[in-house]
PDBQT receptor file of N, H, CA, C and O in Angstrom, charges set to zero:
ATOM      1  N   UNK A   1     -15.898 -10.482  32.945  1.00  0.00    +0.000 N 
ATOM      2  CA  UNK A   1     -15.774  -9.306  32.100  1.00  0.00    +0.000 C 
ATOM      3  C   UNK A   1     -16.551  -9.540  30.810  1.00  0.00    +0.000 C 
ATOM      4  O   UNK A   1     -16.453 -10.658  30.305  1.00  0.00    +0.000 OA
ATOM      5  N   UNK A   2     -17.288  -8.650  30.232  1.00  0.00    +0.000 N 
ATOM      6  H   UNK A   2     -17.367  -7.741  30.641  1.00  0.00    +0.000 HD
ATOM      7  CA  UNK A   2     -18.115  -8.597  29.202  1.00  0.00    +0.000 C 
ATOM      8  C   UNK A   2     -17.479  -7.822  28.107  1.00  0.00    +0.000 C 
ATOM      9  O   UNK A   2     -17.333  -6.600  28.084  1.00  0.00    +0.000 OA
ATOM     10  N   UNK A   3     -17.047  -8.845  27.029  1.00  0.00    +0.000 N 
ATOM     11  H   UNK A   3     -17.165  -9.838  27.048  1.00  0.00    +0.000 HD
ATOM     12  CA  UNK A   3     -16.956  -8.580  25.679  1.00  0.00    +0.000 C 
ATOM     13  C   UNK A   3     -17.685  -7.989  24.818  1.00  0.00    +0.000 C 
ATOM     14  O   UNK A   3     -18.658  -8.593  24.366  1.00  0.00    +0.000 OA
ATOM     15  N   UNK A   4     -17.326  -6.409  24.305  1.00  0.00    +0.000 N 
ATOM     16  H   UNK A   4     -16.536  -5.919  24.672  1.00  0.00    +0.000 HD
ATOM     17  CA  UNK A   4     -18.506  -6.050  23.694  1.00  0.00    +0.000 C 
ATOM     18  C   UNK A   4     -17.804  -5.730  21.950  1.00  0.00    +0.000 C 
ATOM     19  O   UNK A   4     -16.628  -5.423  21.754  1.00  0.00    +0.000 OA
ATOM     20  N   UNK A   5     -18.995  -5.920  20.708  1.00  0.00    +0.000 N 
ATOM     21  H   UNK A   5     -19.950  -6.170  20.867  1.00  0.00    +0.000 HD
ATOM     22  CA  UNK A   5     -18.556  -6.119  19.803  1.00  0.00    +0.000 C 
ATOM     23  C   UNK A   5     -18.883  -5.518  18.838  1.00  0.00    +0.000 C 
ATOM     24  O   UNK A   5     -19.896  -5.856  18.226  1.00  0.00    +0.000 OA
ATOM     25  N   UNK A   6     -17.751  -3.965  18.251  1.00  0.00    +0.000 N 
ATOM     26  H   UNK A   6     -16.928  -3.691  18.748  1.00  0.00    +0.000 HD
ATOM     27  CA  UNK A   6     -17.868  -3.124  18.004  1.00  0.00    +0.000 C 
ATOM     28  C   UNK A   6     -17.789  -3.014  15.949  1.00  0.00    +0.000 C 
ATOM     29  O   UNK A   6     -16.687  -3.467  15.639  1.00  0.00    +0.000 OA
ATOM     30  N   UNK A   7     -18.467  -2.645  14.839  1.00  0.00    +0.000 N 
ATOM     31  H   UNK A   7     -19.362  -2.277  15.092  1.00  0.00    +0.000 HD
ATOM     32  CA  UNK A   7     -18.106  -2.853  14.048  1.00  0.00    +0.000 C 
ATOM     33  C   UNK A   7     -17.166  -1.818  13.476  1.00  0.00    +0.000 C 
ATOM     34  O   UNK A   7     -16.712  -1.967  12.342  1.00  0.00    +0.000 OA
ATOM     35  N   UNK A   8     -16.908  -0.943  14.104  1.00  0.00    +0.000 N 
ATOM     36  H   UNK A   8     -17.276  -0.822  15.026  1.00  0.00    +0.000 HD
ATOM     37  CA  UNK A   8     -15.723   0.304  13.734  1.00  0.00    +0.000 C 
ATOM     38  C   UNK A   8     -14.221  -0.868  14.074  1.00  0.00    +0.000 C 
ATOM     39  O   UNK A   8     -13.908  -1.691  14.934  1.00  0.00    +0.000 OA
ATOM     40  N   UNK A   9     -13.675  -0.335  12.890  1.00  0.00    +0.000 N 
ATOM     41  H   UNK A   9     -13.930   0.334  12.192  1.00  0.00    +0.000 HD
ATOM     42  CA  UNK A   9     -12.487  -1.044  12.647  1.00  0.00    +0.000 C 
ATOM     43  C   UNK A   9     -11.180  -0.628  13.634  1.00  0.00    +0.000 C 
ATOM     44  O   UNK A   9     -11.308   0.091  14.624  1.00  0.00    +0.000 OA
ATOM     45  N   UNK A  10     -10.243  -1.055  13.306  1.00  0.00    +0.000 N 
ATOM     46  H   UNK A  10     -10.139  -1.639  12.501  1.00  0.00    +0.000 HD
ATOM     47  CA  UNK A  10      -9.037  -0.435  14.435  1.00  0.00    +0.000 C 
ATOM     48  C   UNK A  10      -8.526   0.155  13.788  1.00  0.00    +0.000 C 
ATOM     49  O   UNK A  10      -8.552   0.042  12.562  1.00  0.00    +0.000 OA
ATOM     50  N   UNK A  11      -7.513   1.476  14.826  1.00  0.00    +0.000 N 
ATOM     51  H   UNK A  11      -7.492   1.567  15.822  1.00  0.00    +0.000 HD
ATOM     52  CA  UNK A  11      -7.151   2.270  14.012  1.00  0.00    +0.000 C 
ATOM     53  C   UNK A  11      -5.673   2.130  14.093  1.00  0.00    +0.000 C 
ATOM     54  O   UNK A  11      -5.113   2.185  15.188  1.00  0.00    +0.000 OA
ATOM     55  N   UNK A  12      -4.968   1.941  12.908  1.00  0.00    +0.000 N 
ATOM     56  H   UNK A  12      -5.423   1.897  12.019  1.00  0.00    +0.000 HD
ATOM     57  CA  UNK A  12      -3.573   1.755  12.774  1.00  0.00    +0.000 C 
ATOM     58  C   UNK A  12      -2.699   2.806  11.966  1.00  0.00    +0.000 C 
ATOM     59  O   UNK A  12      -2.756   3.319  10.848  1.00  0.00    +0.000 OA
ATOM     60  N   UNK A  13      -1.804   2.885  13.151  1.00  0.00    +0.000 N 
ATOM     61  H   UNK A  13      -1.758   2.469  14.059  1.00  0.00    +0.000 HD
ATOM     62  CA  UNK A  13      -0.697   4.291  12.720  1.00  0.00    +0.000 C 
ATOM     63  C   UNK A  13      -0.065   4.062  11.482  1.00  0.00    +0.000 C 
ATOM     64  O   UNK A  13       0.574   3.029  11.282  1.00  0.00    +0.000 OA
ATOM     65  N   UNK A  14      -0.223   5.132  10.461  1.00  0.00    +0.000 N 
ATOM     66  H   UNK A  14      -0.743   5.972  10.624  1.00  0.00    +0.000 HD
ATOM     67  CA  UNK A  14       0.386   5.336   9.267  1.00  0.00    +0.000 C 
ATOM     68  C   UNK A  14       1.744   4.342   9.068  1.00  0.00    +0.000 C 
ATOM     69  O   UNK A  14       1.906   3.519   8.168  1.00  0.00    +0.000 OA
ATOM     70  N   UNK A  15       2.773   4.700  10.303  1.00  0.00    +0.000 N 
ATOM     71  H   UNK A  15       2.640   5.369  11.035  1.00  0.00    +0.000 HD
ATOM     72  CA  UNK A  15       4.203   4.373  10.336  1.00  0.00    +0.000 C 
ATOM     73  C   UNK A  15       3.828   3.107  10.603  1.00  0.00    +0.000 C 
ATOM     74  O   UNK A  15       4.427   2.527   9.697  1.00  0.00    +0.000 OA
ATOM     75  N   UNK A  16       3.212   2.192  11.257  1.00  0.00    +0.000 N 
ATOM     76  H   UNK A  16       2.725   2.663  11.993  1.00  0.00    +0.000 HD
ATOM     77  CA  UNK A  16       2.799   0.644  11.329  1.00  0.00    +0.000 C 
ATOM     78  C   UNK A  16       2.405   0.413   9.863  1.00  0.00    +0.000 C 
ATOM     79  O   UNK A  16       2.838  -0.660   9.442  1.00  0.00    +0.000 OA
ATOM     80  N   UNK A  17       1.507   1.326   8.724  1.00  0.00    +0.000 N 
ATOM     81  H   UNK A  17       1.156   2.198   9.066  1.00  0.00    +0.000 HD
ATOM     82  CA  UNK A  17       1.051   0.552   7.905  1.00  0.00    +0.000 C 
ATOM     83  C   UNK A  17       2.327   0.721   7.070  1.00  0.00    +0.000 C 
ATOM     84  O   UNK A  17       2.201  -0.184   6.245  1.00  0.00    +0.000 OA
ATOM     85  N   UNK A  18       3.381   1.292   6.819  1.00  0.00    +0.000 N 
ATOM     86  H   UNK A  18       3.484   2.027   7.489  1.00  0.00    +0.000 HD
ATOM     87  CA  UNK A  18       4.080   1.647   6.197  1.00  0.00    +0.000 C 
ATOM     88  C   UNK A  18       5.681   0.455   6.073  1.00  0.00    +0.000 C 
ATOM     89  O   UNK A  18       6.385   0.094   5.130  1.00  0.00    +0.000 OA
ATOM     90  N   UNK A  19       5.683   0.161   7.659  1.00  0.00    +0.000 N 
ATOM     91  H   UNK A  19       5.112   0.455   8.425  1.00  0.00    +0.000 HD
ATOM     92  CA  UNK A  19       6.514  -0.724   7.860  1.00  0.00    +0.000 C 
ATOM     93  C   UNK A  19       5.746  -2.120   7.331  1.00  0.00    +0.000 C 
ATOM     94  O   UNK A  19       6.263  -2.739   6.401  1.00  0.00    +0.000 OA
ATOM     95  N   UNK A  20       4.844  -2.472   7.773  1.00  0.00    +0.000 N 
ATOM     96  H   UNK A  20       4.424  -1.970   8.529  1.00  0.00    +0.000 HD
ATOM     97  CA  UNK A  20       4.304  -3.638   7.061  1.00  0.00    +0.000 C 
ATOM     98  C   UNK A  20       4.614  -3.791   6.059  1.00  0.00    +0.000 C 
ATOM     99  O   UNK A  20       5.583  -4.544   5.959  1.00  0.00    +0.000 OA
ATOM    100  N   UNK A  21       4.079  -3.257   4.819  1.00  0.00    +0.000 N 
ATOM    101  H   UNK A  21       3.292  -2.645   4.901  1.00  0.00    +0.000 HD
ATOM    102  CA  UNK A  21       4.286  -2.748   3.696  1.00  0.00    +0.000 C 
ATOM    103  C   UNK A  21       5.580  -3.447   3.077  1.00  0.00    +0.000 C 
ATOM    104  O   UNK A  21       5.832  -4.383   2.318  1.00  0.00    +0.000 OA
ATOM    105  N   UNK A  22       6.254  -2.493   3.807  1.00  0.00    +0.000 N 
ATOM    106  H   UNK A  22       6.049  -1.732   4.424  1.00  0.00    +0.000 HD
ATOM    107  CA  UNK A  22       7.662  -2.519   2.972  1.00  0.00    +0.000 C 
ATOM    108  C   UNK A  22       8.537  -4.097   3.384  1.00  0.00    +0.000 C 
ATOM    109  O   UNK A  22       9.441  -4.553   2.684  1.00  0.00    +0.000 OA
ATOM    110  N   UNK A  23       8.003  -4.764   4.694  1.00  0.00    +0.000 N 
ATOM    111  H   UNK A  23       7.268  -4.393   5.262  1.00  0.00    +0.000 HD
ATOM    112  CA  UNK A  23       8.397  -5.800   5.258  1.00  0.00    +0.000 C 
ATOM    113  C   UNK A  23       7.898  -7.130   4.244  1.00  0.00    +0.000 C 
ATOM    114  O   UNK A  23       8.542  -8.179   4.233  1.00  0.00    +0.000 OA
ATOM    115  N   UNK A  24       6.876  -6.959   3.548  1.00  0.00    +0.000 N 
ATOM    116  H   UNK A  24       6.353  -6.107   3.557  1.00  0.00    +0.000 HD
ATOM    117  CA  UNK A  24       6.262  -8.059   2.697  1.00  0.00    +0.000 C 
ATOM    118  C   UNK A  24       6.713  -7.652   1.371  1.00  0.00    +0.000 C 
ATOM    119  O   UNK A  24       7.217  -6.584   1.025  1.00  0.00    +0.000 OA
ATOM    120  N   UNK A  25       6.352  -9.039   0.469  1.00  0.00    +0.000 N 
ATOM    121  H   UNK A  25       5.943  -9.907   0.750  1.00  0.00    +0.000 HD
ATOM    122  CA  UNK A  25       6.208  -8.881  -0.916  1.00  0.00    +0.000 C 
ATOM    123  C   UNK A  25       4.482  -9.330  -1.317  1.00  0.00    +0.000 C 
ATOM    124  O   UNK A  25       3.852 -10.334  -0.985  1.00  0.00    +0.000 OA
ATOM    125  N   UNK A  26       4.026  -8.039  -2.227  1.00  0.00    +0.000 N 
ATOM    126  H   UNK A  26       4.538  -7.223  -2.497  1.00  0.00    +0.000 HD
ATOM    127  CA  UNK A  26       2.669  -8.258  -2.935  1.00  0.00    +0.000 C 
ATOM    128  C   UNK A  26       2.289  -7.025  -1.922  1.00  0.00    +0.000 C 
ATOM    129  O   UNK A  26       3.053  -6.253  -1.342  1.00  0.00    +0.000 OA
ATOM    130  N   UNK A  27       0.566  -7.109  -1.896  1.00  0.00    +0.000 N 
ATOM    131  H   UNK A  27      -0.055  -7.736  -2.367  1.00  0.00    +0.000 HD
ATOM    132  CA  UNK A  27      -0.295  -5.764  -2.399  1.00  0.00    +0.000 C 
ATOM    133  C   UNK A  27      -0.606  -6.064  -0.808  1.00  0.00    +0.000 C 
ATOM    134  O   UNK A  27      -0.609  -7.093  -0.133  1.00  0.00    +0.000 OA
ATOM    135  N   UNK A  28      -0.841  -4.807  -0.560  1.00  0.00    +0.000 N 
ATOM    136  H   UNK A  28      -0.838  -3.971  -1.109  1.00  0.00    +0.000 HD
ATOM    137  CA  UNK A  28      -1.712  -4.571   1.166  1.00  0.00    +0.000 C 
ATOM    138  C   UNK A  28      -2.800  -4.214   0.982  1.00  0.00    +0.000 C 
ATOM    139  O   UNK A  28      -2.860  -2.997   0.810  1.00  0.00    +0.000 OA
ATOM    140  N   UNK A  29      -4.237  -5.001   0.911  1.00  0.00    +0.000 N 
ATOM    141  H   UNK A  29      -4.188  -5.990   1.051  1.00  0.00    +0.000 HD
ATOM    142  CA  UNK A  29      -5.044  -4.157   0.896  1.00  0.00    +0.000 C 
ATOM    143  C   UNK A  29      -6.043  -4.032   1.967  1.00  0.00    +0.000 C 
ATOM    144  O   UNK A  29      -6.449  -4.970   2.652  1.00  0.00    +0.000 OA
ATOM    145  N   UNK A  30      -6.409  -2.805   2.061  1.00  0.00    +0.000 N 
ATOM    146  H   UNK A  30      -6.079  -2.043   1.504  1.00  0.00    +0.000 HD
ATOM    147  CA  UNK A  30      -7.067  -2.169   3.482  1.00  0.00    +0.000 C 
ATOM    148  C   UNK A  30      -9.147  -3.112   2.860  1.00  0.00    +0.000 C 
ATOM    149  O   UNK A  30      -9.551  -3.909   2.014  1.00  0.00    +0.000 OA
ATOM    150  N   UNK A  31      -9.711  -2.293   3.962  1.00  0.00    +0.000 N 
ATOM    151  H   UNK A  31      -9.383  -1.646   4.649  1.00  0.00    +0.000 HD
ATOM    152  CA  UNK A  31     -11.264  -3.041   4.010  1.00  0.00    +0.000 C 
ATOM    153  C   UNK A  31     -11.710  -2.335   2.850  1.00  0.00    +0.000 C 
ATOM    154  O   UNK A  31     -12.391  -3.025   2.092  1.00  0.00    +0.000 OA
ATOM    155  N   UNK A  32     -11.574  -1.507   2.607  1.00  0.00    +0.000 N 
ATOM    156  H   UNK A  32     -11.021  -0.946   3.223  1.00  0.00    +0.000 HD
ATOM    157  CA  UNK A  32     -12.283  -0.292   1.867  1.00  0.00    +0.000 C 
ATOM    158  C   UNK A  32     -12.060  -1.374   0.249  1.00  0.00    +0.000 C 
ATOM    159  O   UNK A  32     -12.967  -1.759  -0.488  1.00  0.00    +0.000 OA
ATOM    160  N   UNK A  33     -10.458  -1.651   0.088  1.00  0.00    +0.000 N 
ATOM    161  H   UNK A  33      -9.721  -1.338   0.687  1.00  0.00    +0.000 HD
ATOM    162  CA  UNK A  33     -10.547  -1.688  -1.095  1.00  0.00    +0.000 C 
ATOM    163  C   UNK A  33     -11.497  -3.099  -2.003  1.00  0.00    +0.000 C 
ATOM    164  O   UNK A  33     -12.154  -4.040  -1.558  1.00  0.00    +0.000 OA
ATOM    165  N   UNK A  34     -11.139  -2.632  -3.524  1.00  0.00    +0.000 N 
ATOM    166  H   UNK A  34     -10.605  -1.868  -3.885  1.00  0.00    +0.000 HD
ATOM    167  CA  UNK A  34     -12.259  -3.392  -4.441  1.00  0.00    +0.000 C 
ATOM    168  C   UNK A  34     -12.217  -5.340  -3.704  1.00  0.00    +0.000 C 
ATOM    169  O   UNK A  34     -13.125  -6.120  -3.414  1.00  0.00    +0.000 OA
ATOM    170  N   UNK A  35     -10.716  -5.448  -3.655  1.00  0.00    +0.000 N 
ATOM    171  H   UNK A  35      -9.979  -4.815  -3.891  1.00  0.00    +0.000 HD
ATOM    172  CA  UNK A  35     -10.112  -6.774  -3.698  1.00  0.00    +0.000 C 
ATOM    173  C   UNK A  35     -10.614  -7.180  -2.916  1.00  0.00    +0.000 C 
ATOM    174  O   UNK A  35     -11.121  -8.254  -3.238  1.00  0.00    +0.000 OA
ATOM    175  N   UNK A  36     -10.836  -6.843  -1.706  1.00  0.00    +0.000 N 
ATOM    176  H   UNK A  36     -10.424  -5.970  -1.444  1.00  0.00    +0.000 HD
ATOM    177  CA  UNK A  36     -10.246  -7.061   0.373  1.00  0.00    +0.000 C 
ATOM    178  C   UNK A  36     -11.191  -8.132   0.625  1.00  0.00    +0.000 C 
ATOM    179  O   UNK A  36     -10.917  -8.837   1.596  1.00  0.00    +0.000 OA
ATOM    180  N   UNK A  37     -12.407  -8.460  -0.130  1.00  0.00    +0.000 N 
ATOM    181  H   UNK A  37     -12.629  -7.887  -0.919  1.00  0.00    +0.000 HD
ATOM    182  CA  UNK A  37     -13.200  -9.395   0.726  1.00  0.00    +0.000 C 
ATOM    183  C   UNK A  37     -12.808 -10.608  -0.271  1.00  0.00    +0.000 C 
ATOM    184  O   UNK A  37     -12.813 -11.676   0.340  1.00  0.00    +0.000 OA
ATOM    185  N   UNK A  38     -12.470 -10.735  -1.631  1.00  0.00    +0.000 N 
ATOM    186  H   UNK A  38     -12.466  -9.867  -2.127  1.00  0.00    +0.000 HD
ATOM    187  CA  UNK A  38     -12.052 -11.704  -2.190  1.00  0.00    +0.000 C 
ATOM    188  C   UNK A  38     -10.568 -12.165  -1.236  1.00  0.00    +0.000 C 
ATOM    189  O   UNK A  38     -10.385 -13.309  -0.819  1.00  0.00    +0.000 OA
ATOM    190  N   UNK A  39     -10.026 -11.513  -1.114  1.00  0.00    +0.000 N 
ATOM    191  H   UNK A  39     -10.174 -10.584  -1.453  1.00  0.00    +0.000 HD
ATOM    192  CA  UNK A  39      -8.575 -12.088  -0.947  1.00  0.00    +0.000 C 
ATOM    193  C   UNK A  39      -8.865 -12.319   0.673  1.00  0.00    +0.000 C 
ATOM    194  O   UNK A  39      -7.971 -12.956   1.230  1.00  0.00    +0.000 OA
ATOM    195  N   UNK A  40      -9.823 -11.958   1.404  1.00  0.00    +0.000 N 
ATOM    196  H   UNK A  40     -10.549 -11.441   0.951  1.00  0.00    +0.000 HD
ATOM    197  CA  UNK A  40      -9.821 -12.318   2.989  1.00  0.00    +0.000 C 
ATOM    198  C   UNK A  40     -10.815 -13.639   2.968  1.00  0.00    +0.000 C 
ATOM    199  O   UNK A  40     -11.217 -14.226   3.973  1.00  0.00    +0.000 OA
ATOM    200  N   UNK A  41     -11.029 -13.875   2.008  1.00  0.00    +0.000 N 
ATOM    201  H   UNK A  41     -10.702 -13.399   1.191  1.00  0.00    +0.000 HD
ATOM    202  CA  UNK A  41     -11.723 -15.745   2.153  1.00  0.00    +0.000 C 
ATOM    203  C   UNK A  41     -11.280 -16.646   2.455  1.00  0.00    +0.000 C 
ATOM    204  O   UNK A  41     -10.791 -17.096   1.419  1.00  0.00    +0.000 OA
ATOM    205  N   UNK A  42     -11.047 -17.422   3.369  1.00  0.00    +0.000 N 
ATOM    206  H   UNK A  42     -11.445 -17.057   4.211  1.00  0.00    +0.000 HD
ATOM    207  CA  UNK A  42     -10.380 -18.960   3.505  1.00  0.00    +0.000 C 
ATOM    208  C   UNK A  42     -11.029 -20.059   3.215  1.00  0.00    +0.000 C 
ATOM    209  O   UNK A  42     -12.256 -19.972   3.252  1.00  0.00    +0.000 OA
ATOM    210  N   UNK A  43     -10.466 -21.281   2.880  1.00  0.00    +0.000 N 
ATOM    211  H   UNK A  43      -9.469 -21.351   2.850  1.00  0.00    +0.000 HD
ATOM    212  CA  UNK A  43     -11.650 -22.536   2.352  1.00  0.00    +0.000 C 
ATOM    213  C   UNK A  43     -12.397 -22.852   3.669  1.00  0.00    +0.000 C 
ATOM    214  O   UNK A  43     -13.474 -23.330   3.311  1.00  0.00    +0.000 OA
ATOM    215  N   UNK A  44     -12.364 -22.827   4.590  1.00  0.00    +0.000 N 
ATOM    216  H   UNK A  44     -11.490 -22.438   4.881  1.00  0.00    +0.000 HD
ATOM    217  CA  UNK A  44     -13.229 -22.635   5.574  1.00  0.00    +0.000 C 
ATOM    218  C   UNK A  44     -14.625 -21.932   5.941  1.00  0.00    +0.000 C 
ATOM    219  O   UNK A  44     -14.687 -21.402   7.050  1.00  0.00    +0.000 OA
ATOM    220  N   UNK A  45     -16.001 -21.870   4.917  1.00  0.00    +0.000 N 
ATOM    221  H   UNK A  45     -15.951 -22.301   4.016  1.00  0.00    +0.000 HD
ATOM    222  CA  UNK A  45     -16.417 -20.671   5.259  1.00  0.00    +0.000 C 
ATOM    223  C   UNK A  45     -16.511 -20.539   6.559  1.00  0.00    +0.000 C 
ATOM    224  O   UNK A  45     -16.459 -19.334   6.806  1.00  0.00    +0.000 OA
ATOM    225  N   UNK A  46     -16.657 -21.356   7.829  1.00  0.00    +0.000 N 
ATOM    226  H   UNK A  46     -16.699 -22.335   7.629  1.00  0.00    +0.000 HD
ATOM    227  CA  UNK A  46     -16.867 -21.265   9.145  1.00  0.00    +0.000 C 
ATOM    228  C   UNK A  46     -16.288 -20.200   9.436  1.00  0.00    +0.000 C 
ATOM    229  O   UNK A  46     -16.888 -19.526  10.274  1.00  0.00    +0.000 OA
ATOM    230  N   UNK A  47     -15.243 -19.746   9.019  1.00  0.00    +0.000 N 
ATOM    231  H   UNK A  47     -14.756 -20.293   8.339  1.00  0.00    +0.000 HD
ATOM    232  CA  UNK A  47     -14.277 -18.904   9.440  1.00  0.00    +0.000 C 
ATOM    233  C   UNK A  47     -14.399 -17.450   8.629  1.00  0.00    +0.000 C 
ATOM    234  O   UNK A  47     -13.817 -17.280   7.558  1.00  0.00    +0.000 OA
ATOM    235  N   UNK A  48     -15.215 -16.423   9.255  1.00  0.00    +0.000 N 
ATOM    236  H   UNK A  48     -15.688 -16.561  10.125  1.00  0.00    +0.000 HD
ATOM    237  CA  UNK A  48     -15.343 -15.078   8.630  1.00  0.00    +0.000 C 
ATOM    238  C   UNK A  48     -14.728 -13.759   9.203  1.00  0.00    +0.000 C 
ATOM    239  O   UNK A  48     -15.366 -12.871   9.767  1.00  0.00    +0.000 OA
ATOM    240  N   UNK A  49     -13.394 -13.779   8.966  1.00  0.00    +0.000 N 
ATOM    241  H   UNK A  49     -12.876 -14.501   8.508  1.00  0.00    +0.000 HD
ATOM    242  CA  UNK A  49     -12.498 -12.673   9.664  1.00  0.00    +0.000 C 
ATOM    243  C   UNK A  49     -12.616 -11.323   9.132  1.00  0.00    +0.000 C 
ATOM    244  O   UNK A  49     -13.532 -11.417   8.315  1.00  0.00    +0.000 OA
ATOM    245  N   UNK A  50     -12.354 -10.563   9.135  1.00  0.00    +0.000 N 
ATOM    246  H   UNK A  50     -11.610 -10.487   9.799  1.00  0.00    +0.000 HD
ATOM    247  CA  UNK A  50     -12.262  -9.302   9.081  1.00  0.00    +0.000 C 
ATOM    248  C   UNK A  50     -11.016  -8.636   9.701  1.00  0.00    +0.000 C 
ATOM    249  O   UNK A  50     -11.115  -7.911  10.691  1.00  0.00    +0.000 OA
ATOM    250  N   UNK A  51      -9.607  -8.951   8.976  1.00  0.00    +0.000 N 
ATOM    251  H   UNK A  51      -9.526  -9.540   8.172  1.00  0.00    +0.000 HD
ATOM    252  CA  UNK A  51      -8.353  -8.311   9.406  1.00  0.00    +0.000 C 
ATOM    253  C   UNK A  51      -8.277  -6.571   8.782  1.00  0.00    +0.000 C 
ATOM    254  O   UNK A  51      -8.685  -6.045   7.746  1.00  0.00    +0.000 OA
ATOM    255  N   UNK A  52      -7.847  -6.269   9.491  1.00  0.00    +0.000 N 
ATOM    256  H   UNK A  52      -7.515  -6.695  10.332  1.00  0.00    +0.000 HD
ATOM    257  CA  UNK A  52      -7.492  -4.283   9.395  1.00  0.00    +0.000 C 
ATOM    258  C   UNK A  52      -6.707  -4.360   8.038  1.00  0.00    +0.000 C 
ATOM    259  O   UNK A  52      -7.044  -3.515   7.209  1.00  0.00    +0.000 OA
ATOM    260  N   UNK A  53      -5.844  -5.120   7.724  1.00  0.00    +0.000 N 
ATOM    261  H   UNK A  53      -5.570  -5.807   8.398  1.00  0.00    +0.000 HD
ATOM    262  CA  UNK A  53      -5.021  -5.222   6.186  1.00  0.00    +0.000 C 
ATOM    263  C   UNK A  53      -4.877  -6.638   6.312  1.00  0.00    +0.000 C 
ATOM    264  O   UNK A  53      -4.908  -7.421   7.261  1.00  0.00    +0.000 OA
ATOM    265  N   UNK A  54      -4.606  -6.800   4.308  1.00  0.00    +0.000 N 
ATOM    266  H   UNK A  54      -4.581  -6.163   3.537  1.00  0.00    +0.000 HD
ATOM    267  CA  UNK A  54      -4.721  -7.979   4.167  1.00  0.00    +0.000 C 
ATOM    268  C   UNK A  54      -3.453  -8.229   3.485  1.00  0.00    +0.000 C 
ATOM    269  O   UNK A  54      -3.128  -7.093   3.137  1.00  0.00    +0.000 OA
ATOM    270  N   UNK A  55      -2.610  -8.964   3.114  1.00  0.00    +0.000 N 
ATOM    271  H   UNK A  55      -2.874  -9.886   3.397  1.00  0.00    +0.000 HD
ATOM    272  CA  UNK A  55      -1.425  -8.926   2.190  1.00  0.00    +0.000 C 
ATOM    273  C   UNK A  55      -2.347 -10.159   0.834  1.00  0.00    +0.000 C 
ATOM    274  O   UNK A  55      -3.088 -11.129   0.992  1.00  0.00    +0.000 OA
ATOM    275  N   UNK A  56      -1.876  -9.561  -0.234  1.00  0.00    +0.000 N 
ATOM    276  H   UNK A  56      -1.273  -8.773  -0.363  1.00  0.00    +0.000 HD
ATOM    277  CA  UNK A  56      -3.085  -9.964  -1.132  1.00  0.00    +0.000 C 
ATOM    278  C   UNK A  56      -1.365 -10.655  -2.241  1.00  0.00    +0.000 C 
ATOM    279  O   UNK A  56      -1.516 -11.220  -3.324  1.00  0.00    +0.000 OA
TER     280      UNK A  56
């Protein structure tokens, strides 16, 4: 089976982002926002993820 690799993001139901949310403590932030690529860095650069939300 062939993996194909799409850069459109996933799409997650309001009521999923909402429960998250309220399940953590601190900031959720989506791709869009100012923060999202600072706070999605790990000391690893090998490692370049791109999660749908981030808890910041």
């Amino acid at each position: 089976m062939e993996q194909t690799n799409t850069s459109a993001p996933p799409v997650i139901a309001t009521v999923a982002i909402d429960e998250f949310k309220s399940s953590i403590r601190g900031t959720v932030l989506f791709a869009g926002d100012v923060e999202y690529d600072l706070k999605r860095q790990v000391w690893n650069g090998m490692i370049d993820k791109h999660p749908a939300l981030s808890g910041g």
